[in-house]
N, C-alpha and C positions, 0 to 999 in steps of 0.2 A: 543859649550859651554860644552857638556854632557863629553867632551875629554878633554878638559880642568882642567876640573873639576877631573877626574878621575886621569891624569899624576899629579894634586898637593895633593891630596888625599891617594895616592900610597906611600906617604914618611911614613918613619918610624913613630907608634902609640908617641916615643919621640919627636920628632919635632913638632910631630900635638899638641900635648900637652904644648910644649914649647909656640909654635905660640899663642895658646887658652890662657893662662896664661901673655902672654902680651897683647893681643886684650881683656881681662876683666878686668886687669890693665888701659886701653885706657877707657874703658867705664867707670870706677870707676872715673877717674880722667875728664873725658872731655865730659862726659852726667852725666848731673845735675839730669833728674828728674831718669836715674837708679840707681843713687846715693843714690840720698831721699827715692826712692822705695825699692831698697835693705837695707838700713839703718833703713828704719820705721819698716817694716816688720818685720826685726829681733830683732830689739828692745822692739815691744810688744810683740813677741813671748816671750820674755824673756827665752830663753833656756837659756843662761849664766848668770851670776852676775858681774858687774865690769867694768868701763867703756872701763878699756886696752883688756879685755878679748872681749868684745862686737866686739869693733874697731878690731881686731886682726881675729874675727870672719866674720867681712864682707870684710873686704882685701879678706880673704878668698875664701870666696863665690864667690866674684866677681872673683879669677881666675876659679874657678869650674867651673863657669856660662859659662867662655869664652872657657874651654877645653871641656864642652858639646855641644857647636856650633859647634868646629871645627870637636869634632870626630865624629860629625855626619854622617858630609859628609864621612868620612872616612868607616863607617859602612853601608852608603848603596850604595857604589861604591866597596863593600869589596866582594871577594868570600866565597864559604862555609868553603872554607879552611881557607882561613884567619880568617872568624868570630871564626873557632874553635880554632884558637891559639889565637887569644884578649883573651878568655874567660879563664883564668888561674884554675878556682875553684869553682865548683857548689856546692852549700849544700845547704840539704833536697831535690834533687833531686829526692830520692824515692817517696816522694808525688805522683808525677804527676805521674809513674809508678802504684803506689797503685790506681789512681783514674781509670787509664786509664785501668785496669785489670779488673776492674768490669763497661766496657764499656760506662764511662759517660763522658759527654762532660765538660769542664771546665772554670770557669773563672776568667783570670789572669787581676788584679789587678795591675798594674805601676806605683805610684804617678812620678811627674815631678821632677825626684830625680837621680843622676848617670846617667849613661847612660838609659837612659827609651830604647832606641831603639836597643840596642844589646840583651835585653832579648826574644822579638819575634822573634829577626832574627836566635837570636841559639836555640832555641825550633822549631820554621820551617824548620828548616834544614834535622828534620827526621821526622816533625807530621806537619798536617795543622792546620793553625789558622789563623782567619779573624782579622783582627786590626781594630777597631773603627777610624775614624779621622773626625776632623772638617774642613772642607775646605776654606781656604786662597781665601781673594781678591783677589789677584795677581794670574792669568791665570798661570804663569811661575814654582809658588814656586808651585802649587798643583802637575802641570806637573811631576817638579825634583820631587817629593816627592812620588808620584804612581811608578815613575822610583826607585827608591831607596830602597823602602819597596816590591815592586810585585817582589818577587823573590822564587827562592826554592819552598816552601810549604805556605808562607804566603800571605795572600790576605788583601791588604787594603779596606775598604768599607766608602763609603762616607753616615754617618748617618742621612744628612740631603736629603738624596735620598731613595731609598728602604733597607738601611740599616739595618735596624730593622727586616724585615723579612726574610734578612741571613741569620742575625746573630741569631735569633730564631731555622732555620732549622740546621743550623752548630751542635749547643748545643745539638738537637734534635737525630741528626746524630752520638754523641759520640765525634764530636771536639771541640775545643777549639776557644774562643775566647780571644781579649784583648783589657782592654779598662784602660784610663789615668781618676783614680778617682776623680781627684781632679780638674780637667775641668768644669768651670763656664757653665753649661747648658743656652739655653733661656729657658724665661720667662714664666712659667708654666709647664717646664719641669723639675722641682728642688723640693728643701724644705728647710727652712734656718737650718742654724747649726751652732756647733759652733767650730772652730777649732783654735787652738792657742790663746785664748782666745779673739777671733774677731768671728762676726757676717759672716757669710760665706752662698753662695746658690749652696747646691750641688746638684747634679743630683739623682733622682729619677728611672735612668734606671737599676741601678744593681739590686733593691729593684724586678723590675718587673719580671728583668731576670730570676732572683732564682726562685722567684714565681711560674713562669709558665713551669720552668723546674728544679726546683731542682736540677741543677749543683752547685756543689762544688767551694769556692770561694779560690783561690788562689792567695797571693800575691808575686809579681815579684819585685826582685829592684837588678838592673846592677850598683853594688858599683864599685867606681872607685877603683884601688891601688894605687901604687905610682905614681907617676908621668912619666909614659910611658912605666908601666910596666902591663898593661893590666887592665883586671876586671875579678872579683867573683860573682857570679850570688848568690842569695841566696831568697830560696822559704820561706814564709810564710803560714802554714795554717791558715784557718778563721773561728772558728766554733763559733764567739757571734753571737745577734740577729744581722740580715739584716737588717739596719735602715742605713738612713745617718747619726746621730749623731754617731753609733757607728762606723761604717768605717772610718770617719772622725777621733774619737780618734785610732784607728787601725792605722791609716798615722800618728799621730801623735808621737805616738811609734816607725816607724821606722824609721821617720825624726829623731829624737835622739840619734839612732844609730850614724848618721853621717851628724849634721844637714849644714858643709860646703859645702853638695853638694845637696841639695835643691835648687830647682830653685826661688829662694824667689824673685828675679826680676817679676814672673810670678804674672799678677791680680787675685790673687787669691781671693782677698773680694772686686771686681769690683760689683755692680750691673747688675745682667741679664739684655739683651736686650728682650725687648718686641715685 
């Protein structure tokens, strides 16, 4: 399968892009409830005005949604080499140079937004950093997915195992970690908030992290470019208060940037499980 997978993955970053962009056209039109789900979402967000602009916005998204499926695969079946030519244009790159000069560990930030997964793979390429993930039912997808990310310098950690006291020592040690902020925690691992103006329960870990190590919060977001012409990496510092309300409106800002490649399919104001 792993061969499989890697021989259709292997085609040009425009292909992959092509194929994604009909496969989220396919879900747009023939899965109702990603329909409803992308549609709702964007429409309370209200980032636009107007109903052609709204409709025009989630067409949109839905091919976004579907070119972040496919190049996924693409980016973690991809070499060092290859990740460095996706990656067209980093800015604010000296951040993490300035942090990492006065020897402190880091923590990158990724909402479900562009490529989330091209920013650790090309930051791992010359520094370690542990990825936060939440682990899948399915035996298979965790498999592909430890395959896809465990490479170079990066380390996936399963946070509902000994994750937490890794990724403490990692920080401790002067490296970096990464975690997706806008992942619905369980149920007493959170705080509500409020995000796009819906009721949201976000994770209570970065609040802790800082805490107990005073790492520097940095936010990551892998923007798509054209349309098979790679991505721009671009760093945000974060120096408001550490609270979930305010990180929350931190995502919200650079969802705005470029809100057609938000993953707004994603349960983002699901109710915790308990």
């Amino acid at each position: 399968m792993i061969v499989i997978l890697k021989l259709l993955f292997s085609l040009p970053l425009l292909i992959i892009h092509l194929l994604g962009c009909f496969l989220g056209m396919m879900m747009y039109f023939f899965d109702a409830k990603f329909r409803e789900r992308v549609s709702k979402n964007i429409k309370e967000a209200k980032i636009v005005s107007g109903k052609i602009e709204t409709k025009n916005l989630i067409v949109k998204n839905s091919m976004h949604i579907g070119m972040a499926l496919m190049e996924t695969f693409t980016i973690w079946f991809a070499s060092s080499t290859k990740i460095k030519k996706l990656v067209k244009k980093t800015i604010n790159w000296d951040l993490i140079e300035q942090q990492k000069s006065k020897g402190r560990g880091i923590i990158f930030l990724t909402p479900h937004m562009g490529s989330f997964e091209i920013t650790a793979q090309y930051y791992g390429i010359d520094h370690p950093i542990k990825v936060m993930f939440k682990p899948s039912k399915r035996e298979w997808i965790n498999n592909l997915m430890f395959y896809g990310r465990n490479k170079n310098h990066v380390s996936p950690v399963n946070i509902e195992m000994s994750g937490m006291k890794q990724i403490l020592k990692s920080l401790k040690n002067g490296e970096a970690v990464g975690i997706l902020p806008d992942q619905v925690p369980p149920e007493g691992h959170g705080a509500w908030s409020k995000f796009f103006n819906q009721r949201v329960y976000s994770m209570t870990l970065i609040e802790k992290l800082h805490k107990l190590t005073q790492a520097p919060i940095i936010f990551a977001l892998g923007r798509r470019k054209k349309i098979g012409a790679g991505f721009e990496i671009e760093l945000f510092s974060y120096e408001d208060e550490v609270t979930v309300q305010s990180i929350d409106q931190f995502i919200e800002k650079i969802v705005r940037t470029a809100p057609e490649q938000y993953l707004w399919n994603y349960r983002r104001y699901k109710l915790p499980k308990s």
